[in-house]
N, CA and C atoms as a LAMMPS dump frame, in Angstrom:
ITEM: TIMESTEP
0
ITEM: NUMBER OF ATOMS
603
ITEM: BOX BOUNDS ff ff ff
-5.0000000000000000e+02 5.0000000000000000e+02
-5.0000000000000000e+02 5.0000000000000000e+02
-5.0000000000000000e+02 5.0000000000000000e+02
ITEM: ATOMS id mol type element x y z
1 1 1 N 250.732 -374.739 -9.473
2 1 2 C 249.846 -375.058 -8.343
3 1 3 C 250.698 -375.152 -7.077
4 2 1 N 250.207 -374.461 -6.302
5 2 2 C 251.063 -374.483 -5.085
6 2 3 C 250.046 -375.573 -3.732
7 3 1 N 251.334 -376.363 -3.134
8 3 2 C 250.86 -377.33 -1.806
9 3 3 C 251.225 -376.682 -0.892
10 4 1 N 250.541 -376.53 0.296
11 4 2 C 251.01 -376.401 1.247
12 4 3 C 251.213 -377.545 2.619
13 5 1 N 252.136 -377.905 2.997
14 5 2 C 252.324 -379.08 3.884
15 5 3 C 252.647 -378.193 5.504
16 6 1 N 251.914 -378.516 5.856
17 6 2 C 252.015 -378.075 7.525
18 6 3 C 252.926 -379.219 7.993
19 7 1 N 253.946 -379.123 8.8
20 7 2 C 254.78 -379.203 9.688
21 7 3 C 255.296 -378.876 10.947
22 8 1 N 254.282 -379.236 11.569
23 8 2 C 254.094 -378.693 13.276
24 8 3 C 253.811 -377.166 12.981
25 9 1 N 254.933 -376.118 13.504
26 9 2 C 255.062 -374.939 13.122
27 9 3 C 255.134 -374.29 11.827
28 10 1 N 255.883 -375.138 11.073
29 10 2 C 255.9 -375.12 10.033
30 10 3 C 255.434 -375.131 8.871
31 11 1 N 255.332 -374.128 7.805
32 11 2 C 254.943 -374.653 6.537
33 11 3 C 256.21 -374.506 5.615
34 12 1 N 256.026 -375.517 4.656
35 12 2 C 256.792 -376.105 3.824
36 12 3 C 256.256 -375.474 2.148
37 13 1 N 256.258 -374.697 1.616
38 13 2 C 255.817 -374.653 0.542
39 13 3 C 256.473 -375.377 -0.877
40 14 1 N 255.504 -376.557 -1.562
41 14 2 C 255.843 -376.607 -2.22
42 14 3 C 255.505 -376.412 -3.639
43 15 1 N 256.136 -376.011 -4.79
44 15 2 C 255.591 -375.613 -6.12
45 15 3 C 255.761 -376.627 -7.186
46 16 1 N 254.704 -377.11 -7.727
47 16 2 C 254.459 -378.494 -8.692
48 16 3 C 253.89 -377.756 -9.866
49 17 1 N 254.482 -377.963 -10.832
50 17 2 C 253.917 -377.942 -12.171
51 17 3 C 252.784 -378.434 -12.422
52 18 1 N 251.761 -377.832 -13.117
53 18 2 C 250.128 -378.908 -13.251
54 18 3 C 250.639 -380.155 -14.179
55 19 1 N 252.252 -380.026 -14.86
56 19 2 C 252.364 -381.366 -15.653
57 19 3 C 252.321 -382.21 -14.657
58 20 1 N 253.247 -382.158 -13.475
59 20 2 C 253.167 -382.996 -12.197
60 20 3 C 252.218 -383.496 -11.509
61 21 1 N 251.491 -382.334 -11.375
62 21 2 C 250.256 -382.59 -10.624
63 21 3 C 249.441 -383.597 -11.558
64 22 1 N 249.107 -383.531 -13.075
65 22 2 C 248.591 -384.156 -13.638
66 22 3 C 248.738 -385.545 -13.833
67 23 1 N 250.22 -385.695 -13.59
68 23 2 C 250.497 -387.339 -13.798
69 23 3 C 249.952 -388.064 -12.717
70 24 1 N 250.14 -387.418 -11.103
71 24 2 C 249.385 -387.961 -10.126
72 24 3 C 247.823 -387.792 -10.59
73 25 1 N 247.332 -387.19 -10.939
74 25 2 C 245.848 -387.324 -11.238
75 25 3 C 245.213 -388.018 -11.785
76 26 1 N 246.283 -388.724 -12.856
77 26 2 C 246 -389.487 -14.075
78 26 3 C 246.132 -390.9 -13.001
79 27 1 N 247.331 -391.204 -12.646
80 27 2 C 247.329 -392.619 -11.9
81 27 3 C 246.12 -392.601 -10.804
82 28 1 N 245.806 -391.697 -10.201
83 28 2 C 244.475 -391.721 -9.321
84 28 3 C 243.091 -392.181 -10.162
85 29 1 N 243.058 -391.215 -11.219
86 29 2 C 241.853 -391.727 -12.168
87 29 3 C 242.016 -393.424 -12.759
88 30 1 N 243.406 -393.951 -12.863
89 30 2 C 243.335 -395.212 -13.411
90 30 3 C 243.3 -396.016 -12.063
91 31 1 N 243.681 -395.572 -10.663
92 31 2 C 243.263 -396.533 -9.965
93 31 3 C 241.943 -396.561 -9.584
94 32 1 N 241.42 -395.643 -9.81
95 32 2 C 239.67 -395.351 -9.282
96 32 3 C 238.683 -396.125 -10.144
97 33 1 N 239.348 -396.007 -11.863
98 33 2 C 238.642 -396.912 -12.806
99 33 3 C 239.07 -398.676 -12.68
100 34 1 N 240.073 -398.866 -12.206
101 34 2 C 240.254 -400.199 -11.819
102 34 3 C 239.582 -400.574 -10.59
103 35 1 N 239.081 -399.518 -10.027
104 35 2 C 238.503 -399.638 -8.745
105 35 3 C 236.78 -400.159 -8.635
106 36 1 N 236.601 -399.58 -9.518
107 36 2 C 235.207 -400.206 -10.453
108 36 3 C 234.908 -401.209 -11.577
109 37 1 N 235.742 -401.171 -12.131
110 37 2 C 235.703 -402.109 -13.251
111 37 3 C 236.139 -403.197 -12.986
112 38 1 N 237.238 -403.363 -12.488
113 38 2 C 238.609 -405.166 -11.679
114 38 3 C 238.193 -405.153 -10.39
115 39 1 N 238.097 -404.832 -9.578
116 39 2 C 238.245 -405.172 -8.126
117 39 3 C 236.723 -405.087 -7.504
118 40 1 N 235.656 -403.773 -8.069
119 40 2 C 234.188 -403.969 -7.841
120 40 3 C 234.462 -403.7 -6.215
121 41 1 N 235.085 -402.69 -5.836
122 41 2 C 235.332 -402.227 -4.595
123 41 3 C 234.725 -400.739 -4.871
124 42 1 N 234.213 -400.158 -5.562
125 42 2 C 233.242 -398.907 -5.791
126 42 3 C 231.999 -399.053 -6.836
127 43 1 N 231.282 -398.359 -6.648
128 43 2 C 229.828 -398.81 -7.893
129 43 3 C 230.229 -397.474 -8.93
130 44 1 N 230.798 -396.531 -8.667
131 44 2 C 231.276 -395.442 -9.624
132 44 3 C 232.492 -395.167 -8.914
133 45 1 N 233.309 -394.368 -10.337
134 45 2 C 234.407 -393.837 -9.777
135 45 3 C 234.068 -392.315 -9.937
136 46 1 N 235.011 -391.27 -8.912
137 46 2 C 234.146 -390.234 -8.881
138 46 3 C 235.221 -389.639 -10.711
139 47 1 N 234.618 -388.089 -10.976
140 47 2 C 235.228 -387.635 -11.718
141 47 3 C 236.473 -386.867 -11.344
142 48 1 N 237.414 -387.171 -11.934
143 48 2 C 238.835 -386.074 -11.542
144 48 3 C 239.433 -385.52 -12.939
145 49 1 N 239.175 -384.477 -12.883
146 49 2 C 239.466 -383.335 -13.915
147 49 3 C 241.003 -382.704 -13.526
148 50 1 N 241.903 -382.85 -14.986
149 50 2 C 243.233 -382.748 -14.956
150 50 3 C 243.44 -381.072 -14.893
151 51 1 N 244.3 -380.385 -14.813
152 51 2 C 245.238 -379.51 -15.293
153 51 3 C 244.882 -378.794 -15.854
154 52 1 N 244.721 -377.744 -16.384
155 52 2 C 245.267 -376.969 -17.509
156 52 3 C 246.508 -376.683 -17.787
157 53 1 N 247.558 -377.141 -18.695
158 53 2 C 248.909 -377.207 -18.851
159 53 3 C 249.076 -376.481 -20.298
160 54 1 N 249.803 -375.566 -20.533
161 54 2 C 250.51 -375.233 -21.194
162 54 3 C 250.557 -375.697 -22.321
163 55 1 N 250.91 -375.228 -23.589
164 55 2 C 251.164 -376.134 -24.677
165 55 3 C 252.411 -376.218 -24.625
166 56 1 N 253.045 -377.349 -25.539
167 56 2 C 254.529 -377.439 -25.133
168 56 3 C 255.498 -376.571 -26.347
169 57 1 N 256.639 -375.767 -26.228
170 57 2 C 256.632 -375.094 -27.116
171 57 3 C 257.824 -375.757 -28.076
172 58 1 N 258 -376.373 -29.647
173 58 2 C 258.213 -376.607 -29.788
174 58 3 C 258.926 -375.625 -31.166
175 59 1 N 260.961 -375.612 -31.087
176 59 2 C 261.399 -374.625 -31.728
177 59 3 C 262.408 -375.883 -33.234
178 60 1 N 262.302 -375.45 -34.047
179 60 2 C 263.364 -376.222 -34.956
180 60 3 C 263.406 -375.419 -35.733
181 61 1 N 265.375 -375.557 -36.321
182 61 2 C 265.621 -374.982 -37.709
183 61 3 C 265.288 -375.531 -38.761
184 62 1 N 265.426 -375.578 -40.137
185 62 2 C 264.94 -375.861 -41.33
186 62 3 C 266.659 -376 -41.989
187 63 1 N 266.939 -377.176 -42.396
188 63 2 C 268.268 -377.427 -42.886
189 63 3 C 269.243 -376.409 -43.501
190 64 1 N 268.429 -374.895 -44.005
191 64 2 C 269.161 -374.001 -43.97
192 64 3 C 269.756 -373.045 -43.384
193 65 1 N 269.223 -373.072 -42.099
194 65 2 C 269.091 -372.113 -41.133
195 65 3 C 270.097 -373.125 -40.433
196 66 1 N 270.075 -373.999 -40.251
197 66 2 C 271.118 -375.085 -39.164
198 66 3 C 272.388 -374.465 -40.014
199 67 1 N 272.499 -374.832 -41.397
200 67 2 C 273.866 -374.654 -41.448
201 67 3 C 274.496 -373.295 -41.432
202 68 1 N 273.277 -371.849 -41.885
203 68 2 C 273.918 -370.429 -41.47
204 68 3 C 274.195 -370.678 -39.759
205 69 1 N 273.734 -371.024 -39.038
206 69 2 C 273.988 -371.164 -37.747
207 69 3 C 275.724 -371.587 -37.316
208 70 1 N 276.05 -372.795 -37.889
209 70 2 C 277.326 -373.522 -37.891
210 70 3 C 278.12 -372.823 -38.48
211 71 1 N 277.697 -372.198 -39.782
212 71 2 C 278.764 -370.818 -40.518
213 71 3 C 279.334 -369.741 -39.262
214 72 1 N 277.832 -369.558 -38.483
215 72 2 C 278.362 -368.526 -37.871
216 72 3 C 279.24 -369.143 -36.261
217 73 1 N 278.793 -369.756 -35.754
218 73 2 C 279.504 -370.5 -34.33
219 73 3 C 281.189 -370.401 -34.65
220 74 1 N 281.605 -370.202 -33.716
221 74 2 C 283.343 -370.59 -33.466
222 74 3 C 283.294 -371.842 -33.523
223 75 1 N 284.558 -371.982 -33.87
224 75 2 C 284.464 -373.575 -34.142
225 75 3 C 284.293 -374.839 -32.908
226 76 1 N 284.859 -374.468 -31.828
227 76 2 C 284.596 -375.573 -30.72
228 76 3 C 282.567 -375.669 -30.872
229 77 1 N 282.247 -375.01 -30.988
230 77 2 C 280.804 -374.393 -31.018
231 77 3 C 279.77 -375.311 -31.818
232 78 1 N 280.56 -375.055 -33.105
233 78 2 C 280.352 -375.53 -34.305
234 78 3 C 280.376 -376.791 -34.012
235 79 1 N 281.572 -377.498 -33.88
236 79 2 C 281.832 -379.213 -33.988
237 79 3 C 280.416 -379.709 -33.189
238 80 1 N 280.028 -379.206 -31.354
239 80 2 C 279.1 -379.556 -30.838
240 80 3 C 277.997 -379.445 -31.419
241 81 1 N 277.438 -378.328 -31.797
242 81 2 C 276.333 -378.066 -32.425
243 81 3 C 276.156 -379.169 -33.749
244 82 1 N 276.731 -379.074 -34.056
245 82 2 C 276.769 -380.126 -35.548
246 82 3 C 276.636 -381.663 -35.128
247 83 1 N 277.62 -382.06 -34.04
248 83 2 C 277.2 -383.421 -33.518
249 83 3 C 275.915 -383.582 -32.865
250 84 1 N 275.22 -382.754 -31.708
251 84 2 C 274.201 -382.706 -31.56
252 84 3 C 272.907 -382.804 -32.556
253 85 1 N 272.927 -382.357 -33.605
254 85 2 C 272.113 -382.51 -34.786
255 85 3 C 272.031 -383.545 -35.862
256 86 1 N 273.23 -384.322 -35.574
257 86 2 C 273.849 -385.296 -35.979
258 86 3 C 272.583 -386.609 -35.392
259 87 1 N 272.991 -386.361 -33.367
260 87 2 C 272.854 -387.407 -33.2
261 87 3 C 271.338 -387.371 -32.096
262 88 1 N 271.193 -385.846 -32.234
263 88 2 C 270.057 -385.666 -30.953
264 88 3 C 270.179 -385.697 -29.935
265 89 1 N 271.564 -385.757 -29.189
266 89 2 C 272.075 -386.309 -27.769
267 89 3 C 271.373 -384.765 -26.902
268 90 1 N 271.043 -385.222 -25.295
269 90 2 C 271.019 -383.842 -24.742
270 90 3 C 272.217 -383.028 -24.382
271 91 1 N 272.674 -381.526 -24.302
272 91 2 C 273.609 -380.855 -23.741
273 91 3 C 274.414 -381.522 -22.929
274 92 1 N 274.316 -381.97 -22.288
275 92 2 C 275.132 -382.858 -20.726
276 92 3 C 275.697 -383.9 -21.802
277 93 1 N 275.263 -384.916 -22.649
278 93 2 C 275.899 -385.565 -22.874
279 93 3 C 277.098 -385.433 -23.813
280 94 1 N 276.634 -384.671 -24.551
281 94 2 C 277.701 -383.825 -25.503
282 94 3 C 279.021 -383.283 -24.859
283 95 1 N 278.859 -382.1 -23.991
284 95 2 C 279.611 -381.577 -23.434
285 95 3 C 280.732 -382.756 -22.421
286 96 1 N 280.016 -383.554 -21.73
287 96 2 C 280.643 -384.639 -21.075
288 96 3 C 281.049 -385.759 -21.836
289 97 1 N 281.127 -386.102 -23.109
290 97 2 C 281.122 -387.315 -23.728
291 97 3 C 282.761 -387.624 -23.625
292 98 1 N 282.969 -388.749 -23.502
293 98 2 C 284.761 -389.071 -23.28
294 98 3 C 284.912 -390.195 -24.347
295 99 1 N 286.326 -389.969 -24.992
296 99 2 C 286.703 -390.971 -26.215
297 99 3 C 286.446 -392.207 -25.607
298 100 1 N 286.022 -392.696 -24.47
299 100 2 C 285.76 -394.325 -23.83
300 100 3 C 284.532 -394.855 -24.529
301 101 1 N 283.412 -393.657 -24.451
302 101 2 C 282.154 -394.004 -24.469
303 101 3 C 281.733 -394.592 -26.244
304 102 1 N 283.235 -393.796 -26.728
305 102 2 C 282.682 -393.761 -28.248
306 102 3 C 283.544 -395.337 -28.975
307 103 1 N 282.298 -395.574 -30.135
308 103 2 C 282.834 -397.148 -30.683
309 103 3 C 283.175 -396.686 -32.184
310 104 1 N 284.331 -396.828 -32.333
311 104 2 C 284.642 -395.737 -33.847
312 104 3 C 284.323 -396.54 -34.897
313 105 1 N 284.408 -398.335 -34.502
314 105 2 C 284.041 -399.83 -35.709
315 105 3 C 282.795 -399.65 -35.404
316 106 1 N 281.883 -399.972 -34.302
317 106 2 C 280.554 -400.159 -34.408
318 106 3 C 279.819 -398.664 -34.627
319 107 1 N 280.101 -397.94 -34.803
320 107 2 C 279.859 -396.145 -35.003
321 107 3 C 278.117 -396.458 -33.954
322 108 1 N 278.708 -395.888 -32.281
323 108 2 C 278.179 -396.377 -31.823
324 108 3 C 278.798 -395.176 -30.398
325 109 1 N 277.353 -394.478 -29.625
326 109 2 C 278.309 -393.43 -28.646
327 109 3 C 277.637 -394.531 -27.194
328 110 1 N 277.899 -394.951 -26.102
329 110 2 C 277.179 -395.384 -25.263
330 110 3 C 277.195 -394.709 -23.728
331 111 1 N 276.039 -395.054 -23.855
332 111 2 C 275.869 -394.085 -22.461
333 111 3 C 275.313 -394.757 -20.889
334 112 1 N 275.876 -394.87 -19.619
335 112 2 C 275.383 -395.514 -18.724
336 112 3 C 274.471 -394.746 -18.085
337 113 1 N 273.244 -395.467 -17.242
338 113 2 C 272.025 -395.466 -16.539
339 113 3 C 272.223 -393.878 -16.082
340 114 1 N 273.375 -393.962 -15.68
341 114 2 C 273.307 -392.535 -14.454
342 114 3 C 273.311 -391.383 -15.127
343 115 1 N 273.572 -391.541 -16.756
344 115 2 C 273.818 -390.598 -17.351
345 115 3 C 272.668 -390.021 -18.366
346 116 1 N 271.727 -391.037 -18.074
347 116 2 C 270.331 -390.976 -19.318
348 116 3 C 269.639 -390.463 -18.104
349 117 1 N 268.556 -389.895 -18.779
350 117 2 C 267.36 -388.89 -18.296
351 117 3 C 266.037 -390.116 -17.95
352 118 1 N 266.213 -390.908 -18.401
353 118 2 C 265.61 -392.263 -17.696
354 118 3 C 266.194 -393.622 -17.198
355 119 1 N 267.156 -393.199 -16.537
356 119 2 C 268.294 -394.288 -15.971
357 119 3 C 268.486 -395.479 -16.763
358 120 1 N 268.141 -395.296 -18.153
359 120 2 C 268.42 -397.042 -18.784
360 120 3 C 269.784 -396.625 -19.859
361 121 1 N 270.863 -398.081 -19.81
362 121 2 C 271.828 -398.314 -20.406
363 121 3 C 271.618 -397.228 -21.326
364 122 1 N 272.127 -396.841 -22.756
365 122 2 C 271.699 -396.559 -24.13
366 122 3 C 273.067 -396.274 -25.396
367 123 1 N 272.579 -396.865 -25.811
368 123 2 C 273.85 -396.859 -27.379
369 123 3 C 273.501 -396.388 -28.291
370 124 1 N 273.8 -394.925 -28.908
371 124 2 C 273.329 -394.396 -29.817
372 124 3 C 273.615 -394.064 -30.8
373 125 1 N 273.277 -394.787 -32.169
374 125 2 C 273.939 -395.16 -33.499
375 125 3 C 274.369 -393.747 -33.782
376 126 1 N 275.499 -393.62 -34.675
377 126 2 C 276.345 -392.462 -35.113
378 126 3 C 276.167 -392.435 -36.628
379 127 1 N 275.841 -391.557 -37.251
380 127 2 C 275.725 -391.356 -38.624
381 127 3 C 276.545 -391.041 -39.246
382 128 1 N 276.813 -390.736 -40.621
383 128 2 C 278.279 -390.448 -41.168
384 128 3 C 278.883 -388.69 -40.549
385 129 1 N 277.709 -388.055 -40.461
386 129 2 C 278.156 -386.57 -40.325
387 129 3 C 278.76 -386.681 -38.799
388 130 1 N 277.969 -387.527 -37.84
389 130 2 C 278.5 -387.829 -36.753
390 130 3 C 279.945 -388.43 -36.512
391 131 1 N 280.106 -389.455 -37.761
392 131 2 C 281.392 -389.742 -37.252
393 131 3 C 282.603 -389.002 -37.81
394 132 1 N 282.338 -388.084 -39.477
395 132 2 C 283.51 -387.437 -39.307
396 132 3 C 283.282 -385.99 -38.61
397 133 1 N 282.699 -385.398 -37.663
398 133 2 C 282.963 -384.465 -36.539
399 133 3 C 283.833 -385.657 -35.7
400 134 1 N 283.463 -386.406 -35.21
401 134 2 C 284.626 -387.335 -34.087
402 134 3 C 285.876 -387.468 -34.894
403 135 1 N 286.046 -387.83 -35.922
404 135 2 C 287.627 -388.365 -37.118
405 135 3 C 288.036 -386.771 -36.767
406 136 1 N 287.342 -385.897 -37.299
407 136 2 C 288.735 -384.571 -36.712
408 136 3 C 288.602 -384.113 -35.809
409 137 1 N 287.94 -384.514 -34.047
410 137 2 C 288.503 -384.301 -33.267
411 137 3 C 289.286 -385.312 -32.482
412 138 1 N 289.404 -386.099 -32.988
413 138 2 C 290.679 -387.649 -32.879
414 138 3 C 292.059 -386.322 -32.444
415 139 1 N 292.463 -387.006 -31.441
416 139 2 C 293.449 -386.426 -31.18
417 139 3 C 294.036 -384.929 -30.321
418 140 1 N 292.769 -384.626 -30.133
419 140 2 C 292.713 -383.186 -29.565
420 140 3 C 292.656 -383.283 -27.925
421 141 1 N 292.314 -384.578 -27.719
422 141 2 C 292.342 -384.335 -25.981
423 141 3 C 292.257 -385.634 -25.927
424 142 1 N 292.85 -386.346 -24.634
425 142 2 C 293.133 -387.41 -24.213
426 142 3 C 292.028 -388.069 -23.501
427 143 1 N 290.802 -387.258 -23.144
428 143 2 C 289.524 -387.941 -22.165
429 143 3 C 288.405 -387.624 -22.598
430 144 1 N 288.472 -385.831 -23.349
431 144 2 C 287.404 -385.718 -23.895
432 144 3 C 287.138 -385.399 -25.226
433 145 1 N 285.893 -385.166 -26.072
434 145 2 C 285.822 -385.374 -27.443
435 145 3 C 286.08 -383.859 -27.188
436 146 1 N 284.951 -382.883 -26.601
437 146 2 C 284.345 -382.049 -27.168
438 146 3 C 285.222 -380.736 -25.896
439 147 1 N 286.321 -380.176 -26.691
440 147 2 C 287.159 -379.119 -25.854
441 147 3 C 287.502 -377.735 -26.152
442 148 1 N 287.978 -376.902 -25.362
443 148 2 C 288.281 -375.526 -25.615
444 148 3 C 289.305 -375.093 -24.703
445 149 1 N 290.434 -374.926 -25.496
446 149 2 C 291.494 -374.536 -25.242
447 149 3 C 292.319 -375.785 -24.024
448 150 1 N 291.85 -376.895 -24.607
449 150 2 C 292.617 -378.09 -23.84
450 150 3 C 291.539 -378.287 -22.583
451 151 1 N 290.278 -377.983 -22.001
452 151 2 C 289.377 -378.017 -21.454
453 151 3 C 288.139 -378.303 -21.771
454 152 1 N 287.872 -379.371 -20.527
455 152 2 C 285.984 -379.603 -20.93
456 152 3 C 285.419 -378.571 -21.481
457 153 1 N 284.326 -378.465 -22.355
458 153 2 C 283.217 -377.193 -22.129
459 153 3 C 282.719 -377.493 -21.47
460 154 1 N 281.891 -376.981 -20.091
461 154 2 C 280.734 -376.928 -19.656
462 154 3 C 279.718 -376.084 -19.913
463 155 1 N 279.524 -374.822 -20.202
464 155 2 C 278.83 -374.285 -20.639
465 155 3 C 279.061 -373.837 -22.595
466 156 1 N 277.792 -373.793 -22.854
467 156 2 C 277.582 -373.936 -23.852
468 156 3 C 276.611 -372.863 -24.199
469 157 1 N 275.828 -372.158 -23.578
470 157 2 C 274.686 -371.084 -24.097
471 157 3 C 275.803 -369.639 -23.337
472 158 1 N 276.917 -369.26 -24.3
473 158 2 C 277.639 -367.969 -24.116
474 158 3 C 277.505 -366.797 -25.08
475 159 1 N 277.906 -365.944 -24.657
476 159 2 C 277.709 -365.17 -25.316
477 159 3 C 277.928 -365.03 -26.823
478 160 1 N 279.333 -365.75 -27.305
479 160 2 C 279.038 -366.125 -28.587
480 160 3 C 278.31 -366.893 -29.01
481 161 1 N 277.709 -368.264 -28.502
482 161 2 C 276.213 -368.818 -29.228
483 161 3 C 275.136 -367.822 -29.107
484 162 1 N 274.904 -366.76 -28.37
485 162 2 C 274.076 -365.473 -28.65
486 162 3 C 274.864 -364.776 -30.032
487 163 1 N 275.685 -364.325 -30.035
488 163 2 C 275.86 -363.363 -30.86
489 163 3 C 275.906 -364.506 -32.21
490 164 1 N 276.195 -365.848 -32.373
491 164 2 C 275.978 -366.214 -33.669
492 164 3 C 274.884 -366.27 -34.371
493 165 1 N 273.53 -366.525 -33.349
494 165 2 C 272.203 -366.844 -33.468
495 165 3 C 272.217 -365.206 -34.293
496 166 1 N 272.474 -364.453 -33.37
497 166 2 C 271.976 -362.536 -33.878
498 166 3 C 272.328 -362.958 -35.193
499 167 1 N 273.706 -362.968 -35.544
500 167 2 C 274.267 -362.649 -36.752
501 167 3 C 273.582 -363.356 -38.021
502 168 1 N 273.195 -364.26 -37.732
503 168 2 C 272.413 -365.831 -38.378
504 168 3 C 271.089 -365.698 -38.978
505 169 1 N 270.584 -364.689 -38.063
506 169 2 C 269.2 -364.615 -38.263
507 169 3 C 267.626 -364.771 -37.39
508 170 1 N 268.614 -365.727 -36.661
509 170 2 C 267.979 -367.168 -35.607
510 170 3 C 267.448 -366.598 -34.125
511 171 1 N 265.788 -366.414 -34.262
512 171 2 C 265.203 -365.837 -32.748
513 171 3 C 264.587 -367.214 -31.948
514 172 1 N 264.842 -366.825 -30.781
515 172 2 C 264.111 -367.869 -29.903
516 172 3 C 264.532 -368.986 -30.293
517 173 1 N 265.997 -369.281 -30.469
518 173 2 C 266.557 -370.32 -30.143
519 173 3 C 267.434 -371.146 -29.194
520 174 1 N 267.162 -372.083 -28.096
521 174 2 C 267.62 -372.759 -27.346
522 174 3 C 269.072 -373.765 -27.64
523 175 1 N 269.989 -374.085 -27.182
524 175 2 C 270.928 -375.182 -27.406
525 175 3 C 269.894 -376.212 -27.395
526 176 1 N 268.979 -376.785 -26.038
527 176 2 C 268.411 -377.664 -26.635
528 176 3 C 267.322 -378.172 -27.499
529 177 1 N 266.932 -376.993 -28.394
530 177 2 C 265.841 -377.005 -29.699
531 177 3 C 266.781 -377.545 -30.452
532 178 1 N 268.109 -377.729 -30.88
533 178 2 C 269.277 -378.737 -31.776
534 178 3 C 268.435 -380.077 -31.382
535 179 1 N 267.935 -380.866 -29.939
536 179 2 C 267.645 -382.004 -29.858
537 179 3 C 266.352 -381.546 -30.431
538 180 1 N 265.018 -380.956 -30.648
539 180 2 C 264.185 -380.84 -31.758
540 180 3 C 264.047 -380.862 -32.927
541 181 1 N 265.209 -379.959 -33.801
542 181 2 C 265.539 -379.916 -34.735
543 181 3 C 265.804 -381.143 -35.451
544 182 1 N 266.791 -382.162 -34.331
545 182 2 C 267.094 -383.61 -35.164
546 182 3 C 265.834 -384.68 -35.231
547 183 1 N 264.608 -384.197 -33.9
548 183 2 C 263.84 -385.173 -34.178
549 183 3 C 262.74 -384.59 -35.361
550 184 1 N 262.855 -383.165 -35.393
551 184 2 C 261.55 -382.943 -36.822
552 184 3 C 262.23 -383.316 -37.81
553 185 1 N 263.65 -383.24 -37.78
554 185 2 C 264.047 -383.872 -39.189
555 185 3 C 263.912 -385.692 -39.299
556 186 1 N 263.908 -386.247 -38.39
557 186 2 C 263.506 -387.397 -38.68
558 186 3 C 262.054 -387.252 -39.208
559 187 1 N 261.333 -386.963 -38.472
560 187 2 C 259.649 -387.541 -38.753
561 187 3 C 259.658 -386.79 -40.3
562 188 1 N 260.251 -385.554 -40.447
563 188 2 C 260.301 -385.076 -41.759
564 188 3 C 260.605 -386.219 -42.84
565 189 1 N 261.657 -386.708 -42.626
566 189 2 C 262.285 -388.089 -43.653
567 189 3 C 261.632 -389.438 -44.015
568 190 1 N 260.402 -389.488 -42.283
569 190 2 C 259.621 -390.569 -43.07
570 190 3 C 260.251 -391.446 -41.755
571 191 1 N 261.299 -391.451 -40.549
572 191 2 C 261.003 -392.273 -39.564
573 191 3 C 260.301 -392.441 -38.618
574 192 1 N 259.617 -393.46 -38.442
575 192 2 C 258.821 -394.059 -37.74
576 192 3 C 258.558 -393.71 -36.166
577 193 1 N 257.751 -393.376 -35.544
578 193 2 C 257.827 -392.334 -34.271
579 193 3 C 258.375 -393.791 -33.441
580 194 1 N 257.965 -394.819 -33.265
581 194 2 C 258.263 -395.55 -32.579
582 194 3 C 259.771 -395.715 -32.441
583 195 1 N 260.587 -396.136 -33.433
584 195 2 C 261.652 -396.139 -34.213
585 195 3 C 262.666 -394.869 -33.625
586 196 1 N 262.037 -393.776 -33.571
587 196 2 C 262.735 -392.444 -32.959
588 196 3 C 262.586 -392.484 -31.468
589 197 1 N 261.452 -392.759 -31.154
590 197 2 C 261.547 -392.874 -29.609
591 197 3 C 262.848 -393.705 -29.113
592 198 1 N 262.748 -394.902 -29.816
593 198 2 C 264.042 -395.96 -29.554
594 198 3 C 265.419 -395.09 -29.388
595 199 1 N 265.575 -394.214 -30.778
596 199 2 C 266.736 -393.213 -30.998
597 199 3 C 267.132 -392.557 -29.615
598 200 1 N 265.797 -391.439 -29.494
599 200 2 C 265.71 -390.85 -28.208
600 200 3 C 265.933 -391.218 -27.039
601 201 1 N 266.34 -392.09 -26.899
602 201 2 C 266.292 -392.893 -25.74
603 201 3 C 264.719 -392.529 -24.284
């Protein structure tokens, strides 16, 4: 959906997703129904009809397909990919994670406000597969976990995570469908959505 904002001479175009647009629509409809119902400052509220949005597309491997995947990755590749599935973290945090953040007694990765996708603290329990990917990269770099050739990764969707996916089998797969993958395997196992949300931060 496109706005247009006039600015003297000016127009400003801006482009909003109907998810966007919808969330404002939604708080309008709940103040309009509080507007009638609590406060009795309208005798009706009018109707406001949301969006049509997209379905959301949702990609995961199947525990066999994860590990032909990891067969095929180079190994810096591999270790990430495998911790990510491990622990569900997003791309950014993976790639940026520094031996500070990590608690090797409390098996425990923590992450500050500025660094979560909803500015709150978060500490995110480490599982066994999680912690021995960290036990053998102990020692490989002095600041960060996750390196290549004595360097951060920053990118992570290269041409060899293409060509492993080819070789693998694996279509229409994203780096971050790994954070899908770990949450269908939870609800698969029987945890509790509430319980995972917590995970998810």
């Amino acid at each position: 959906m496109k706005l247009l904002l006039s600015c003297g001479r000016r127009r400003l175009q801006v482009v909003c997703l109907n998810a966007t647009v919808n969330r404002m629509l939604a708080l309008l409809r709940s103040i309009l129904r509080m507007a009638v119902v609590e406060w009795d400052w309208l005798k009706s509220a009018p109707h406001v009809r949301l969006l049509r949005e997209p379905q959301r597309r949702v990609r995961f491997l199947s525990p066999k397909q994860a590990a032909r995947l990891l067969e095929e990755l180079p190994p810096h590749l591999a270790a990430m990919a495998a911790f990510s599935l491990a622990t569900g973290l997003r791309r950014s945090n993976v790639t940026g994670l520094r031996w500070e953040q990590i608690d090797m007694r409390e098996r425990t990765v923590s992450f500050d406000g500025a660094l979560t996708k909803n500015g709150r603290s978060q500490a995110v329990p480490l599982n066994d597969d999680a912690m021995r990917i960290l036990t053998a990269r102990k020692g490989c770099h002095p600041v960060f976990v996750f390196t290549y050739n004595g360097k951060k990764i920053v990118q992570v969707s290269t041409a060899a995570w293409y060509k492993a996916l080819k070789r693998a089998g694996i279509n229409d797969f994203r780096w971050h469908d790994l954070r899908h993958t770990w949450a269908s395997w939870h609800v698969q196992s029987g945890t509790p959505l509430l319980a995972l949300q917590e995970l998810d931060g």
